[in-house]
C-alpha positions as CSV (number, residue, x, y, z in Angstrom):
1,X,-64.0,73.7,15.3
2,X,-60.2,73.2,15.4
3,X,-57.8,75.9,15.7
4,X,-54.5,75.0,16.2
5,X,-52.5,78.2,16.2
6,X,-54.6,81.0,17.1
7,X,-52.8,84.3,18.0
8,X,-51.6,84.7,21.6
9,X,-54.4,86.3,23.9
10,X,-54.0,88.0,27.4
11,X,-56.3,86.4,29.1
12,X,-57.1,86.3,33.2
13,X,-56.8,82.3,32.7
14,X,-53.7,82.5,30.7
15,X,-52.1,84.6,33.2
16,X,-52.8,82.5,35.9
17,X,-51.5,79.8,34.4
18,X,-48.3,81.5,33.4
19,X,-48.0,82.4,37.4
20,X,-49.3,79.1,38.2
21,X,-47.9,76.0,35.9
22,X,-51.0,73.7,36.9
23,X,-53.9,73.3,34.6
24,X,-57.1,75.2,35.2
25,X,-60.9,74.6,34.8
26,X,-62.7,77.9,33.5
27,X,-66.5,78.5,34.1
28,X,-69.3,80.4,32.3
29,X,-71.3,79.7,29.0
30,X,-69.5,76.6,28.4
31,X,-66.8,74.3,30.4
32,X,-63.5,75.0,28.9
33,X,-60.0,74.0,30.7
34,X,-57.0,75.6,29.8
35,X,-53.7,73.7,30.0
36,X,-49.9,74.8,29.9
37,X,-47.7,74.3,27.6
38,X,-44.3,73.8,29.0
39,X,-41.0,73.2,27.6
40,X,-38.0,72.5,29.7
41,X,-40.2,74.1,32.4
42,X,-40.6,77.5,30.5
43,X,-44.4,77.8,29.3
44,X,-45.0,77.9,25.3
45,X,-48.5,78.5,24.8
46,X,-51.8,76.8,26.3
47,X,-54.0,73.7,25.1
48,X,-57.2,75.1,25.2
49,X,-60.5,73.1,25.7
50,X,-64.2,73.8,25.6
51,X,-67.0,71.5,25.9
52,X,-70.9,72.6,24.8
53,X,-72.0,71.4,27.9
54,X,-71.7,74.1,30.7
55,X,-71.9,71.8,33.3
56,X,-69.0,69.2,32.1
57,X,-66.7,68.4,34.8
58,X,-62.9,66.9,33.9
59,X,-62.1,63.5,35.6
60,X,-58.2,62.9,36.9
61,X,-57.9,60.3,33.8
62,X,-58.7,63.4,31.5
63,X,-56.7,65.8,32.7
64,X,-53.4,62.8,32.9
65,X,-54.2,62.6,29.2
66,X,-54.4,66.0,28.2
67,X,-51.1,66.8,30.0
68,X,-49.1,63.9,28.5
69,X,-50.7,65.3,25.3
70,X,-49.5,68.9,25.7
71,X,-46.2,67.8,26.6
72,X,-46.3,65.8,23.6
73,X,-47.5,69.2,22.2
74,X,-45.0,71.0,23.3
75,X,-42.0,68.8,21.9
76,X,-43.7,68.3,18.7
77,X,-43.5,72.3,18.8
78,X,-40.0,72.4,19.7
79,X,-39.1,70.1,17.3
80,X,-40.9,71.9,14.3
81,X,-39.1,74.7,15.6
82,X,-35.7,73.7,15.5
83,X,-36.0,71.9,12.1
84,X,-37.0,75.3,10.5
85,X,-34.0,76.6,12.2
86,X,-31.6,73.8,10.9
87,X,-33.1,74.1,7.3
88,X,-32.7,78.2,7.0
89,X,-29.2,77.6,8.0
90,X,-28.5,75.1,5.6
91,X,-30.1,77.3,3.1
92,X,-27.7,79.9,4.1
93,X,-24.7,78.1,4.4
94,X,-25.2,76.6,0.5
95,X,-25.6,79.8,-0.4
96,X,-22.6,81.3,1.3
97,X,-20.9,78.5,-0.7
98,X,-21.9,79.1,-3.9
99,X,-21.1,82.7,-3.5
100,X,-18.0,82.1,-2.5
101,X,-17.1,79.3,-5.1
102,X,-18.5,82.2,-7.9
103,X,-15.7,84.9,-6.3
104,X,-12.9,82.2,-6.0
105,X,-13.7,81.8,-9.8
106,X,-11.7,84.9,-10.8
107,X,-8.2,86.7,-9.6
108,X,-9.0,90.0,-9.9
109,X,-10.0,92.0,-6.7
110,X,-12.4,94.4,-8.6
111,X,-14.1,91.6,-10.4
112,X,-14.1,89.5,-7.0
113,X,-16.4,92.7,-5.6
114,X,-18.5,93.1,-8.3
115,X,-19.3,89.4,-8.2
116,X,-20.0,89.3,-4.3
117,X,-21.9,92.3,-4.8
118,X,-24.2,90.8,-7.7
119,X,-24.4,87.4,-6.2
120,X,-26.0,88.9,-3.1
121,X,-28.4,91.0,-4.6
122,X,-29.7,88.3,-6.8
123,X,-30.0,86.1,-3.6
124,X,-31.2,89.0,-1.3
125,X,-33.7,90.0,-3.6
126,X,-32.2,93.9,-2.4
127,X,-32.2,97.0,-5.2
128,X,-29.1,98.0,-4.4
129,X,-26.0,97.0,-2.6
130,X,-22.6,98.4,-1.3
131,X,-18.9,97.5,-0.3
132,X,-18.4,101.0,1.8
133,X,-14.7,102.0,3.0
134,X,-14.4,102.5,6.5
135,X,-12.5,105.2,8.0
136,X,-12.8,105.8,11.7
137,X,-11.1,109.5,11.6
138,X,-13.9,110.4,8.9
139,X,-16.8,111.5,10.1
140,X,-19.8,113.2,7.2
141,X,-17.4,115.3,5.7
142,X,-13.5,115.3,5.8
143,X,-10.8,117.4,7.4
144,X,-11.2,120.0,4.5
145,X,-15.2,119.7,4.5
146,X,-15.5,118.2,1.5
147,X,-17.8,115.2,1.1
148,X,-16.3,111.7,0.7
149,X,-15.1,110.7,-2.6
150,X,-18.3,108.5,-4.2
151,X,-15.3,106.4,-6.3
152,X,-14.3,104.7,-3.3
153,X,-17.8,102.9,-3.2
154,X,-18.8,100.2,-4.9
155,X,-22.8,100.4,-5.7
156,X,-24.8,97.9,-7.6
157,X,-27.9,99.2,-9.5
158,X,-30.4,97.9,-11.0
């Protein structure tokens, strides 16, 4: 059976070879071997391996090819990793674009707000979104204790 991302476990072998770094044969119902998964020297996750045959043992050409293999692993990971990254920024930055090219349609300041407002609701999926002023000196109520003034926010609803 494959399983190539199960969910992290806390395991006594696992946390050995977080303390260790090295590879590590595991005993009981069936031989297993655990190896690290390290990236720039930090570990990632473990290639875990289990034979049917309790008393297997793991030659040296084995375990060199199951460590090249992890560290292929491991930048094959990486990699996957950072292209995710890349494309959810470029998503963001072409939407940041757009946005902005939709406000720099108009000169009005009110409609310029409105329009920033809508644009990221529509591309936040959100209910409802603000522009809030910003007044240091006033705290929940003002110097009179009178709530602030609801006109001086701009609220999108659907």
């Amino acid at each position: 059976q494959l399983n190539p991302l199960e969910e992290a476990l806390d395991l006594p072998e696992i946390r050995a070879i977080t303390k260790s770094g090295e590879p590590l044969p595991r005993t009981g119902k069936e031989a297993a071997l655990a190896i690290p998964l390290k990236l720039r020297g930090e570990l990632i996750g473990v290639l875990d391996i289990r034979s049917n045959d309790p008393a297997r043992t793991w030659s040296d050409n084995e375990l060199a090819l199951l460590q090249a293999v992890a560290e292929r692993v491991a930048i094959a990971l990486e990699n996957a990793r950072l292209f995710e990254e890349t494309t959810r920024r470029a998503d963001r930055e072409r939407a940041v674009s757009e946005i902005t090219t939709r406000i720099r349609s108009t000169a009005d300041p009110q409609a310029m707000l409105q329009m920033a407002l809508d644009e990221l609701k529509q591309v936040l999926g959100a209910g409802n979104i603000s522009i809030r002023s910003y007044n240091p000196n006033v705290k929940e109520k003002d110097k009179n204790g009178q709530a602030p003034n609801p006109k001086k926010n701009r609220t999108v609803r659907e």
